[in-house]
PyMOL Python script that loads the backbone (N, CA, C, O; Angstrom):
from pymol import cmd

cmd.read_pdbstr("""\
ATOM      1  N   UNK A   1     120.835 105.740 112.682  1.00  0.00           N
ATOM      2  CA  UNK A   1     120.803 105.005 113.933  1.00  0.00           C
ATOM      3  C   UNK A   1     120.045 105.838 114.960  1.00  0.00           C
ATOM      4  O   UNK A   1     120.263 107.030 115.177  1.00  0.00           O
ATOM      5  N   UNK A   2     119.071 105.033 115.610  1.00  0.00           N
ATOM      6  CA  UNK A   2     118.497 105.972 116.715  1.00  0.00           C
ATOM      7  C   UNK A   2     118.890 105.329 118.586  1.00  0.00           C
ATOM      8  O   UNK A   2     119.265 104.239 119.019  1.00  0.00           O
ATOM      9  N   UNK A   3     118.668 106.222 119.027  1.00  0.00           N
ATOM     10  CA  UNK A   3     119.123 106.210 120.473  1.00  0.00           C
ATOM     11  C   UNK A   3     117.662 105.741 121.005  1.00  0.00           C
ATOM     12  O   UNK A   3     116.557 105.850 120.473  1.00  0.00           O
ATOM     13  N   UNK A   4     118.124 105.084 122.457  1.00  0.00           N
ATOM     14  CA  UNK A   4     116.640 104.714 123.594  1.00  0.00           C
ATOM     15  C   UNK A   4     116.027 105.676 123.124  1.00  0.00           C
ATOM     16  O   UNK A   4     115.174 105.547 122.246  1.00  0.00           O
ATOM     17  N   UNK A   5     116.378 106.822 123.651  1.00  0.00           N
ATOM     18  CA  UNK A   5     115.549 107.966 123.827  1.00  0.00           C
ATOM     19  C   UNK A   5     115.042 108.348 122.683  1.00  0.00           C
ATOM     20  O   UNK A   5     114.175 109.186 122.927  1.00  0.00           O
ATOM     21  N   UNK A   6     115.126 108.187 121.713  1.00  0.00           N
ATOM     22  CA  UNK A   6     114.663 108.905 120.245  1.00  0.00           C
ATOM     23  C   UNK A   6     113.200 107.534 120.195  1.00  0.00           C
ATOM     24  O   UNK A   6     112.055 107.786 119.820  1.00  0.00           O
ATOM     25  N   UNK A   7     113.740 106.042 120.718  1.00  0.00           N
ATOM     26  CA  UNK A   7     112.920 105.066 120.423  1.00  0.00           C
ATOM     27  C   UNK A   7     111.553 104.920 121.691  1.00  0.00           C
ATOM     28  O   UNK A   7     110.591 104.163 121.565  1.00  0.00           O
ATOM     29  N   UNK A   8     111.837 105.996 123.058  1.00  0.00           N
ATOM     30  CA  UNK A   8     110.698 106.792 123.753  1.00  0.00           C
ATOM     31  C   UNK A   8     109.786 107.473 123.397  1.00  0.00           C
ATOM     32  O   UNK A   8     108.628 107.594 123.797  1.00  0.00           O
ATOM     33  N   UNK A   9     110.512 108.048 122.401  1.00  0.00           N
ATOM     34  CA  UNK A   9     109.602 109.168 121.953  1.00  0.00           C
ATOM     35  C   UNK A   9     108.816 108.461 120.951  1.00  0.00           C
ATOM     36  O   UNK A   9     108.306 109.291 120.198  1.00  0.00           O
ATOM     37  N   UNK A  10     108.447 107.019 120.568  1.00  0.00           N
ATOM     38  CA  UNK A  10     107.621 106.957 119.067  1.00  0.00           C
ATOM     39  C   UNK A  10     106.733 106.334 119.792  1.00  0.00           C
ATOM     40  O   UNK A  10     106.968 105.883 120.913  1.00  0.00           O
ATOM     41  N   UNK A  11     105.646 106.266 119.203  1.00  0.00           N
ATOM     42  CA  UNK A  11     104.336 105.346 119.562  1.00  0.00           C
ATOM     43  C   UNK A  11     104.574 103.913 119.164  1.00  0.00           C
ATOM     44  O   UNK A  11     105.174 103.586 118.140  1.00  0.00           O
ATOM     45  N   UNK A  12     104.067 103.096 120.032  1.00  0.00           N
ATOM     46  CA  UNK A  12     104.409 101.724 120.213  1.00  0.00           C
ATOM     47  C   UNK A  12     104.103 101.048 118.817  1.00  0.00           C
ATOM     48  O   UNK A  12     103.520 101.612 117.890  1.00  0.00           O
ATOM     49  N   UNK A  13     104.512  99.950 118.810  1.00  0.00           N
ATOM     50  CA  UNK A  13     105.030  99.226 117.408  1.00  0.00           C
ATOM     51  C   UNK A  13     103.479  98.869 116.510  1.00  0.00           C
ATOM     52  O   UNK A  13     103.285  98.762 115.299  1.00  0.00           O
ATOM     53  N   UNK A  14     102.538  98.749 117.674  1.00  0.00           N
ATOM     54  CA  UNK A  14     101.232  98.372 117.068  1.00  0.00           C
ATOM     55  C   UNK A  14     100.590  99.341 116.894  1.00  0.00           C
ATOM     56  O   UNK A  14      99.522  99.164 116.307  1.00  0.00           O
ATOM     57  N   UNK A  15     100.782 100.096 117.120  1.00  0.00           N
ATOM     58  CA  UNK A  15     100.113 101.980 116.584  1.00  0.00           C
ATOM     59  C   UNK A  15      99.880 102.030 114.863  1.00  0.00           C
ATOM     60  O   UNK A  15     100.803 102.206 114.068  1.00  0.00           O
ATOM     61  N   UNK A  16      98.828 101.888 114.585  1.00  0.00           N
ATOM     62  CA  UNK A  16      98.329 102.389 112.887  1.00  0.00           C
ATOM     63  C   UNK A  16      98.027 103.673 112.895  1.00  0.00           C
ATOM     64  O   UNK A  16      97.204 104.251 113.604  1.00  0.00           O
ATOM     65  N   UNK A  17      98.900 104.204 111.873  1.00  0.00           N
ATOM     66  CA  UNK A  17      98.581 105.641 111.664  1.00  0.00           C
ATOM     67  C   UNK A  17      96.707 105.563 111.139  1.00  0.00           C
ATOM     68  O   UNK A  17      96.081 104.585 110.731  1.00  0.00           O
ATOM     69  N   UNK A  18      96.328 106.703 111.314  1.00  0.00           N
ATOM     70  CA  UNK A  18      95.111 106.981 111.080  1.00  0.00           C
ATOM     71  C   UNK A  18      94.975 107.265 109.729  1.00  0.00           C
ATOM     72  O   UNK A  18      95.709 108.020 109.092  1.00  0.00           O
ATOM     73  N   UNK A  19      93.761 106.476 109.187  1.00  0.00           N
ATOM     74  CA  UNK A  19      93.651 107.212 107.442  1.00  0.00           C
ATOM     75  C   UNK A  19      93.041 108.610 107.222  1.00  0.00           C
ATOM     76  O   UNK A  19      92.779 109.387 108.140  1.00  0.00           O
ATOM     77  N   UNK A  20      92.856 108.833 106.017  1.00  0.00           N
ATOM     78  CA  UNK A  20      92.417 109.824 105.801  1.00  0.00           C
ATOM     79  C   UNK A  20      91.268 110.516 106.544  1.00  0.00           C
ATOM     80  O   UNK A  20      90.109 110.120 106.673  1.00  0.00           O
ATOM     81  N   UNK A  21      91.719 111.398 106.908  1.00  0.00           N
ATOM     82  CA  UNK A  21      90.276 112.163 107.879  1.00  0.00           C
ATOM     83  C   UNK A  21      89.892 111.547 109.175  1.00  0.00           C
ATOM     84  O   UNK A  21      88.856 111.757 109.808  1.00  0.00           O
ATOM     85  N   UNK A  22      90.881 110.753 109.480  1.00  0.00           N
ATOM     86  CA  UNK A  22      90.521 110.080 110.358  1.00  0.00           C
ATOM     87  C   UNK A  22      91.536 110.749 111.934  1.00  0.00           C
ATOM     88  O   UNK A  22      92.761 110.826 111.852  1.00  0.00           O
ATOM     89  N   UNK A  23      90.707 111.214 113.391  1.00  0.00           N
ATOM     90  CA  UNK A  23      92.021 111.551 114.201  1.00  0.00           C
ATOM     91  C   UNK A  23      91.747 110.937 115.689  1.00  0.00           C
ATOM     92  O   UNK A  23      91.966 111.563 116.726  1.00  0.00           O
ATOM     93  N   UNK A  24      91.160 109.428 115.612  1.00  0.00           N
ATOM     94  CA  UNK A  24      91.273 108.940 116.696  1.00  0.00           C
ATOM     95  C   UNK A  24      91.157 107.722 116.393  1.00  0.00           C
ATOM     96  O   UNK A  24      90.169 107.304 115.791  1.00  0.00           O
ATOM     97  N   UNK A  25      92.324 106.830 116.829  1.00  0.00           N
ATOM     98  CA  UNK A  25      92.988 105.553 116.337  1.00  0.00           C
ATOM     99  C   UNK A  25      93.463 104.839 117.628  1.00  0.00           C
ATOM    100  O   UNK A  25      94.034 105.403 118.561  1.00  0.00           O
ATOM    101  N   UNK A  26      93.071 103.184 117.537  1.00  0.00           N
ATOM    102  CA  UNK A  26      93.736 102.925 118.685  1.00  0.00           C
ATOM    103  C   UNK A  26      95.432 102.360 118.140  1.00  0.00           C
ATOM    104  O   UNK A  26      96.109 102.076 117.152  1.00  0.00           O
ATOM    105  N   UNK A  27      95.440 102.462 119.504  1.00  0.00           N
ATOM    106  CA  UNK A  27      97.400 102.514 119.413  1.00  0.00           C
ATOM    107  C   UNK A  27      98.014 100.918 120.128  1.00  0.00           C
ATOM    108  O   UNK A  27      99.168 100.764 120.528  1.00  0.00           O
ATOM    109  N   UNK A  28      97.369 100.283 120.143  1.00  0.00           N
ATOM    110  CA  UNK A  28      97.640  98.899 121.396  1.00  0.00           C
ATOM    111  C   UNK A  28      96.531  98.778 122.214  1.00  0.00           C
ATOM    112  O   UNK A  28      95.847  99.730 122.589  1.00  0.00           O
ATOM    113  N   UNK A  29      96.303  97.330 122.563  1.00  0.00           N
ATOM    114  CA  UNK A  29      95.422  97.052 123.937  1.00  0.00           C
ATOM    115  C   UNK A  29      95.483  97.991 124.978  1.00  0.00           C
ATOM    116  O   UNK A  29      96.385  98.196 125.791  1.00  0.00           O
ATOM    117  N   UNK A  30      94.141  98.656 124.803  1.00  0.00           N
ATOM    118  CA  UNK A  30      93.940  99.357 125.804  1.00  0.00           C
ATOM    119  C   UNK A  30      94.263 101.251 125.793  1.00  0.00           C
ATOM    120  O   UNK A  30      93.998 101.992 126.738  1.00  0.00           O
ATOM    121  N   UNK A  31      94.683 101.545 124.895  1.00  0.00           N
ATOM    122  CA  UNK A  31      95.520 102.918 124.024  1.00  0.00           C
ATOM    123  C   UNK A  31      94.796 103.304 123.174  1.00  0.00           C
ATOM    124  O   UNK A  31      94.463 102.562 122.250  1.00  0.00           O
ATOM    125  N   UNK A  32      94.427 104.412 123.265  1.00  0.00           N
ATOM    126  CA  UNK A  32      93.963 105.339 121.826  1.00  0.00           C
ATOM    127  C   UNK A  32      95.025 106.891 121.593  1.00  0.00           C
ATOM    128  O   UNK A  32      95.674 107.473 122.463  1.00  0.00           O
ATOM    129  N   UNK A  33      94.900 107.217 120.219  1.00  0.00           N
ATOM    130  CA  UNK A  33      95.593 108.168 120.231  1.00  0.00           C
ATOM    131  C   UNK A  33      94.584 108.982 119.245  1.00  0.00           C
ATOM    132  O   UNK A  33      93.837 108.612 118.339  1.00  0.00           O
ATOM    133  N   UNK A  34      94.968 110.592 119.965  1.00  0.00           N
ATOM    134  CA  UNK A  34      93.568 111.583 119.609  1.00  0.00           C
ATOM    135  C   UNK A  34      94.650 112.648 118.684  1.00  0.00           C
ATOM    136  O   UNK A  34      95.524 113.322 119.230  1.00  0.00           O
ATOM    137  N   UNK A  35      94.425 112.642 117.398  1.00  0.00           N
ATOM    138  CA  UNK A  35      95.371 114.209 116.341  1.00  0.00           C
ATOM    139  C   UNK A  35      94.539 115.026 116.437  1.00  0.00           C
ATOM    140  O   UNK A  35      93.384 114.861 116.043  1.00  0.00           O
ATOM    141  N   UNK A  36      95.112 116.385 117.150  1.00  0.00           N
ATOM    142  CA  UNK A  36      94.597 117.518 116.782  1.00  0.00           C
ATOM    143  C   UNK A  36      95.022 118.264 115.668  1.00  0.00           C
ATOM    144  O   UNK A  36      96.249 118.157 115.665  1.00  0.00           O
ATOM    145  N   UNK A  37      94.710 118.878 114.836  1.00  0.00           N
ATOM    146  CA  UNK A  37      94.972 119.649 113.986  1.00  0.00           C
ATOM    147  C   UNK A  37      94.515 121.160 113.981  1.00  0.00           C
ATOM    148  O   UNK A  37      93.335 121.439 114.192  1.00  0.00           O
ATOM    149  N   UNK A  38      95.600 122.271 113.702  1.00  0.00           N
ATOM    150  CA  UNK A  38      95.268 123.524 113.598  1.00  0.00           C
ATOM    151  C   UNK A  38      93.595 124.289 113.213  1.00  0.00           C
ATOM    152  O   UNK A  38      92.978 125.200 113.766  1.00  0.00           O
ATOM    153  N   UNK A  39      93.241 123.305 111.866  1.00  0.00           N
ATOM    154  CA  UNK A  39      91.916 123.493 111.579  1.00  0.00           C
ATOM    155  C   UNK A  39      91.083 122.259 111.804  1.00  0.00           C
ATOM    156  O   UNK A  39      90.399 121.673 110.965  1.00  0.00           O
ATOM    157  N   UNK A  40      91.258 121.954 113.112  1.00  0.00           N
ATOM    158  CA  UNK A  40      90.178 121.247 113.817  1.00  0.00           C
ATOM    159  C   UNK A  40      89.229 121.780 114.743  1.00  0.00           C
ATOM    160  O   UNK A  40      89.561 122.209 115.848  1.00  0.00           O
ATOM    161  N   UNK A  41      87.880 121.761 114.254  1.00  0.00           N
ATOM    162  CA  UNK A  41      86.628 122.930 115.310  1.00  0.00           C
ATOM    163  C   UNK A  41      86.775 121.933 116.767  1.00  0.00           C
ATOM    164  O   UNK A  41      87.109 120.754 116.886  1.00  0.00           O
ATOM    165  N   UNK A  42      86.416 122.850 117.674  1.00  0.00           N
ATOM    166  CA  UNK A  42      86.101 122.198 118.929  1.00  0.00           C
ATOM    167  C   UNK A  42      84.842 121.093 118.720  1.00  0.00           C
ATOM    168  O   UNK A  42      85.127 120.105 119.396  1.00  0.00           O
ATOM    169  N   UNK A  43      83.940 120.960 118.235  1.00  0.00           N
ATOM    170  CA  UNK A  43      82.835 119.890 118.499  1.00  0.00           C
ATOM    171  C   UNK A  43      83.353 118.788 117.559  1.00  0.00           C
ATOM    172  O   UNK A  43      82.671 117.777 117.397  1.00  0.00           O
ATOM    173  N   UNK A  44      84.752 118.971 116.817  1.00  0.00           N
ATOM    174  CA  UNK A  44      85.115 117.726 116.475  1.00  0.00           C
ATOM    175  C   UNK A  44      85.669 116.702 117.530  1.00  0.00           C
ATOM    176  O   UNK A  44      85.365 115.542 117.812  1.00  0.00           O
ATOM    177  N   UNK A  45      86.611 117.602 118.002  1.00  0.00           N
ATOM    178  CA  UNK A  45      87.549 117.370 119.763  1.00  0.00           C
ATOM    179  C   UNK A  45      86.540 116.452 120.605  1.00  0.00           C
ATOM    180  O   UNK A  45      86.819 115.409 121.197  1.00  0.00           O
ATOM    181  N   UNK A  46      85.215 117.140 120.508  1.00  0.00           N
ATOM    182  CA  UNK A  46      84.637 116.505 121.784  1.00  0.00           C
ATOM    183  C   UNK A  46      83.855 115.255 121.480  1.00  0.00           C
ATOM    184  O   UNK A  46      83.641 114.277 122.196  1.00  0.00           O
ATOM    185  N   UNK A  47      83.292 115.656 119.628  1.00  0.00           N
ATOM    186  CA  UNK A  47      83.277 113.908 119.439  1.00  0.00           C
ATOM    187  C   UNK A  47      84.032 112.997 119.643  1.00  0.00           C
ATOM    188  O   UNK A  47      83.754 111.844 119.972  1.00  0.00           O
ATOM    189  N   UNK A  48      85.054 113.477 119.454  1.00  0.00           N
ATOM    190  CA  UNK A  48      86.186 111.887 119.282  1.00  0.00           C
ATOM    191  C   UNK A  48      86.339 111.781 120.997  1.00  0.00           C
ATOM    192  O   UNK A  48      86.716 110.730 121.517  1.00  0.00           O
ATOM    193  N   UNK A  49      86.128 112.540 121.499  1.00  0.00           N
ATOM    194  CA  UNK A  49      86.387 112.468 123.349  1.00  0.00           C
ATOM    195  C   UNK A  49      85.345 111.512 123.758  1.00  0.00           C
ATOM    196  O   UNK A  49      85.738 110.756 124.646  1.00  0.00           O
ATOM    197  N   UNK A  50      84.044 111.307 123.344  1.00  0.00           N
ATOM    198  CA  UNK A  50      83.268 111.230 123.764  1.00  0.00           C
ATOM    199  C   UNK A  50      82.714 109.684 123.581  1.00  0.00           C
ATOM    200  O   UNK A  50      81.835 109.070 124.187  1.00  0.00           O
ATOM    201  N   UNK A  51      83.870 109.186 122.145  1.00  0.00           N
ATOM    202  CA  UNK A  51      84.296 107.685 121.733  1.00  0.00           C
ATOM    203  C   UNK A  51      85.090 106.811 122.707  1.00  0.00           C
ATOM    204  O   UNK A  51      85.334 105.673 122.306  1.00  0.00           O
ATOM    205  N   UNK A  52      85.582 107.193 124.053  1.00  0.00           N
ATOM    206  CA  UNK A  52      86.876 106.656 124.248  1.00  0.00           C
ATOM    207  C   UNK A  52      86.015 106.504 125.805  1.00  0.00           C
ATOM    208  O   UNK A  52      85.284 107.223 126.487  1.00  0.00           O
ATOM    209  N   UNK A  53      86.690 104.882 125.901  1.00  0.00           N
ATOM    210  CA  UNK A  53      85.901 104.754 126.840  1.00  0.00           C
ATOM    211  C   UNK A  53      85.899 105.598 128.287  1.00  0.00           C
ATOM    212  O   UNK A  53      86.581 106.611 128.440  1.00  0.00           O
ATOM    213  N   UNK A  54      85.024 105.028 129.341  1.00  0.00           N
ATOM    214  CA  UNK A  54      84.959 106.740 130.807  1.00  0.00           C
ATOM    215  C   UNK A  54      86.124 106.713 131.214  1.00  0.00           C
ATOM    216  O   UNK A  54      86.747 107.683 131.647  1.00  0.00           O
ATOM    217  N   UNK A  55      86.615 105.321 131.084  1.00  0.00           N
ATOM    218  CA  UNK A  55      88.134 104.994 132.177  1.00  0.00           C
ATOM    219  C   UNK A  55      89.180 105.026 131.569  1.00  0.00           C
ATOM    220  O   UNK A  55      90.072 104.361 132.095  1.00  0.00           O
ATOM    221  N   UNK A  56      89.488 105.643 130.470  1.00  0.00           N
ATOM    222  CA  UNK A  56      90.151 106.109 129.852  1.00  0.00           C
ATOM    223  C   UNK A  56      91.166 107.465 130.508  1.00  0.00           C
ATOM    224  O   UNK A  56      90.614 108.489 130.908  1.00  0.00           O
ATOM    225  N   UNK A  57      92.322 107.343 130.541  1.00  0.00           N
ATOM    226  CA  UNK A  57      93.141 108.395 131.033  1.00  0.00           C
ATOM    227  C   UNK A  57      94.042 108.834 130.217  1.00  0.00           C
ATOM    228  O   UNK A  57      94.741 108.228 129.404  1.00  0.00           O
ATOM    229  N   UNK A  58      93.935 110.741 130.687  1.00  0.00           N
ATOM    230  CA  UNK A  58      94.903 111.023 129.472  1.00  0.00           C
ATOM    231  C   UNK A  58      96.678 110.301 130.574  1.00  0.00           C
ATOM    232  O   UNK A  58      96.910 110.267 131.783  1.00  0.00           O
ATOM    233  N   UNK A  59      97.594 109.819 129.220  1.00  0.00           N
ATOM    234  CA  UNK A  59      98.618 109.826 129.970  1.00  0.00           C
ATOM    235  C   UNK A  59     100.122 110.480 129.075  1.00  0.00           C
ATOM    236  O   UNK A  59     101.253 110.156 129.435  1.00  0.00           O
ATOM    237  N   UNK A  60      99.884 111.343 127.993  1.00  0.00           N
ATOM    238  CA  UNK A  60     101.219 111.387 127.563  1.00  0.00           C
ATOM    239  C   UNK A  60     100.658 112.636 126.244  1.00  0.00           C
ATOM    240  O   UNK A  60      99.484 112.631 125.874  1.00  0.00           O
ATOM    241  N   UNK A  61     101.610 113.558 125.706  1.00  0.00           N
ATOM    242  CA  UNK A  61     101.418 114.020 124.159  1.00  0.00           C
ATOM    243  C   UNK A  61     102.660 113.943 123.399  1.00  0.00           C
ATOM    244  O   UNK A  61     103.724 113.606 123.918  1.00  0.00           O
ATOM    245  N   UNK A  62     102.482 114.365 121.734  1.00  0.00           N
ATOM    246  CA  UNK A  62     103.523 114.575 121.305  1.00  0.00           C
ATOM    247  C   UNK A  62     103.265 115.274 120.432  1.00  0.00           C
ATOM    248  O   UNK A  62     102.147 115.080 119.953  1.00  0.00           O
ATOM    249  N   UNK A  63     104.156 116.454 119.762  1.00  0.00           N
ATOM    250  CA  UNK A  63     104.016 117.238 118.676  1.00  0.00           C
ATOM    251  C   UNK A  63     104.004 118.577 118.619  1.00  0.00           C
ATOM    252  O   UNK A  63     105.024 118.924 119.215  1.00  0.00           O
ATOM    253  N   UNK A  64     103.620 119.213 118.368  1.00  0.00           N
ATOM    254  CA  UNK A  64     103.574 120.518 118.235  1.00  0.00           C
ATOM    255  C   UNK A  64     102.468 121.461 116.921  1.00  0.00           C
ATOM    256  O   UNK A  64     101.621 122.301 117.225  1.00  0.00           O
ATOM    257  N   UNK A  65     102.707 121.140 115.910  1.00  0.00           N
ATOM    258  CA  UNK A  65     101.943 121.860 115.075  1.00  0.00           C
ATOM    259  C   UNK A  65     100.354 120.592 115.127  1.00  0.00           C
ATOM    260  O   UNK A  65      99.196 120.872 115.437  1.00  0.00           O
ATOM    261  N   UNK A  66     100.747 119.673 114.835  1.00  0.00           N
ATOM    262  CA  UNK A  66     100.119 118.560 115.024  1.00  0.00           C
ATOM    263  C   UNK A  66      99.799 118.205 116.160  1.00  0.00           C
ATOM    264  O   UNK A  66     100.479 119.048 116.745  1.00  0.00           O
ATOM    265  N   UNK A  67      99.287 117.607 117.023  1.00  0.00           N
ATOM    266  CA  UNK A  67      99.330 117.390 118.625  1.00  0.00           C
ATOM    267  C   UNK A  67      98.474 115.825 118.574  1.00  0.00           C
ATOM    268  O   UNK A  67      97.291 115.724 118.251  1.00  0.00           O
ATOM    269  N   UNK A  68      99.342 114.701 118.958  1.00  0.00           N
ATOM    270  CA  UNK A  68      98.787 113.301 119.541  1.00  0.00           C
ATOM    271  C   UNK A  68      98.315 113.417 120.827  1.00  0.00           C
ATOM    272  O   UNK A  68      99.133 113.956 121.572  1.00  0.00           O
ATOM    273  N   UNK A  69      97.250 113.089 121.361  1.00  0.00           N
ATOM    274  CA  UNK A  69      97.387 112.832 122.594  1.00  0.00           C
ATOM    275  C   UNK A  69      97.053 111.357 122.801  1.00  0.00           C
ATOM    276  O   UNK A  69      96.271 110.733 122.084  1.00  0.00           O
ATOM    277  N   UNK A  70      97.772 110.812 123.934  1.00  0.00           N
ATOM    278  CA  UNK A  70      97.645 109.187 124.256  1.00  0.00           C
ATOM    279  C   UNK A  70      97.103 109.262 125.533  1.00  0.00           C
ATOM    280  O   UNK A  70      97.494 109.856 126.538  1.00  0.00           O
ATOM    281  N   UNK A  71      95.634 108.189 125.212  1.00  0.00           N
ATOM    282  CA  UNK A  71      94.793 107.941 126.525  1.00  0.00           C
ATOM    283  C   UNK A  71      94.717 106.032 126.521  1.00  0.00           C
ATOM    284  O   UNK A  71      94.354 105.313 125.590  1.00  0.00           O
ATOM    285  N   UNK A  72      95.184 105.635 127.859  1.00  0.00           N
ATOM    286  CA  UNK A  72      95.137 104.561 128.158  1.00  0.00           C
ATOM    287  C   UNK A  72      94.115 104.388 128.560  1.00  0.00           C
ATOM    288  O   UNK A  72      93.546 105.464 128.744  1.00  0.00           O
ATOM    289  N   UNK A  73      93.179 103.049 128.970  1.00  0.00           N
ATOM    290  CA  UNK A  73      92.544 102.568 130.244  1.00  0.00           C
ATOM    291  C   UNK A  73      93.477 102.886 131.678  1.00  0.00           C
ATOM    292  O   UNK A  73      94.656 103.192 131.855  1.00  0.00           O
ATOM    293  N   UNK A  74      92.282 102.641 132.611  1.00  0.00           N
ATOM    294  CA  UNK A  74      92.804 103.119 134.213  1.00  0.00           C
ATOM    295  C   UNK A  74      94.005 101.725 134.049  1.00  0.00           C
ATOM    296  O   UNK A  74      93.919 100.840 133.198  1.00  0.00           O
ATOM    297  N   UNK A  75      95.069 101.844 135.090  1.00  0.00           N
ATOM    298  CA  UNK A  75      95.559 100.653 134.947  1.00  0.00           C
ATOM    299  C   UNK A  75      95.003  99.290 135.592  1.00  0.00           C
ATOM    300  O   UNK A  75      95.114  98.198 135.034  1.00  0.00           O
ATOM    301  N   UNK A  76      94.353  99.508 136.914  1.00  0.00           N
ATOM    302  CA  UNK A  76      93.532  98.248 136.713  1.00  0.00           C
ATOM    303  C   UNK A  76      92.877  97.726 135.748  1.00  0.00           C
ATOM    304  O   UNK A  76      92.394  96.601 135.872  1.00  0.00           O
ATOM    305  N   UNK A  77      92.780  98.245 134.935  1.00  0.00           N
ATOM    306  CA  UNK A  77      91.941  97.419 133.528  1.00  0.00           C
ATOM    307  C   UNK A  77      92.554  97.184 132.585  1.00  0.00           C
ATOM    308  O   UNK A  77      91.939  96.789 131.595  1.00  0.00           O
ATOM    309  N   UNK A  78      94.071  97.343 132.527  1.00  0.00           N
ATOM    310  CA  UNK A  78      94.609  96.922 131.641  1.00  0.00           C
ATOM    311  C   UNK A  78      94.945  95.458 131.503  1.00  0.00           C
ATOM    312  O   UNK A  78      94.485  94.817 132.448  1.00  0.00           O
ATOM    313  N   UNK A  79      95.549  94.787 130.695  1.00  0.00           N
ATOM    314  CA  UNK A  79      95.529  93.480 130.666  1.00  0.00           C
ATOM    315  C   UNK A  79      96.967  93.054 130.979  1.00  0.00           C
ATOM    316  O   UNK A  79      97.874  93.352 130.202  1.00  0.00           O
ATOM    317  N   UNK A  80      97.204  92.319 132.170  1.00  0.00           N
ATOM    318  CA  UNK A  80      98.522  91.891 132.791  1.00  0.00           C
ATOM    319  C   UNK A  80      99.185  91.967 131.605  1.00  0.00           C
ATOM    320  O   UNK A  80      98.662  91.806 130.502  1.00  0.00           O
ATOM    321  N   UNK A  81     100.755  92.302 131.897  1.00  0.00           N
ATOM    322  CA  UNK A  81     101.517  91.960 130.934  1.00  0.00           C
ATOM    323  C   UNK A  81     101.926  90.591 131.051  1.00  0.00           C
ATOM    324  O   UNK A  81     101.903  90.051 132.157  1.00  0.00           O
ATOM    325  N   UNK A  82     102.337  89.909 129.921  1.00  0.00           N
ATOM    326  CA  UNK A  82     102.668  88.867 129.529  1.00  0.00           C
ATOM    327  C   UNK A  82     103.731  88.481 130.321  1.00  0.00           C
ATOM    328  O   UNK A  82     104.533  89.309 130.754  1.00  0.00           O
ATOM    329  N   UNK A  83     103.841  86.858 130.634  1.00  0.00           N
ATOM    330  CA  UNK A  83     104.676  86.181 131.318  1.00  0.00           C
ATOM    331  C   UNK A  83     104.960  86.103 133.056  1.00  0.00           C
ATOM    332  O   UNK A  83     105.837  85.365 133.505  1.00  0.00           O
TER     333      UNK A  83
END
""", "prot")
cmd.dss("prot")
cmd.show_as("cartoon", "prot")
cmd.util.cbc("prot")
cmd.orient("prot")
């Protein structure tokens, strides 16, 4: 059984893990999520940075040996929520 808080901490329901070799995935309208890895060179980092659109903001991480980072659109550009 998990708690709110354990269900804070996961990436949203439409999040596809990334395949093989792969470390920048979008996560939901408007969301990308960037894996760093220990043996990841810097000019990999800045390719995948350099994919995501300008208005893109970092807003969140998770991990530790591994490291997600989650970049939204600005929020004006996000798409109203529903209803």
């Amino acid at each position: 059984m998990t708690s709110d808080a354990d269900d804070a901490d996961r990436l949203s329901d439409d999040a596809q893990p990334p395949s093989s070799g792969e470390s920048l995935f979008p996560a939901g309208a408007g969301e990308w999520v960037v894996t760093l890895t220990p043996s990841m060179r810097p000019a990999e980092l800045i390719r995948m940075l350099r994919t995501l659109p300008e208005t893109a903001e970092f807003v969140e991480s998770f991990g530790d040996v591994d490291l997600l980072l989650i970049f939204c659109l600005a929020l004006p550009q996000r798409a109203a929520p529903p209803g």
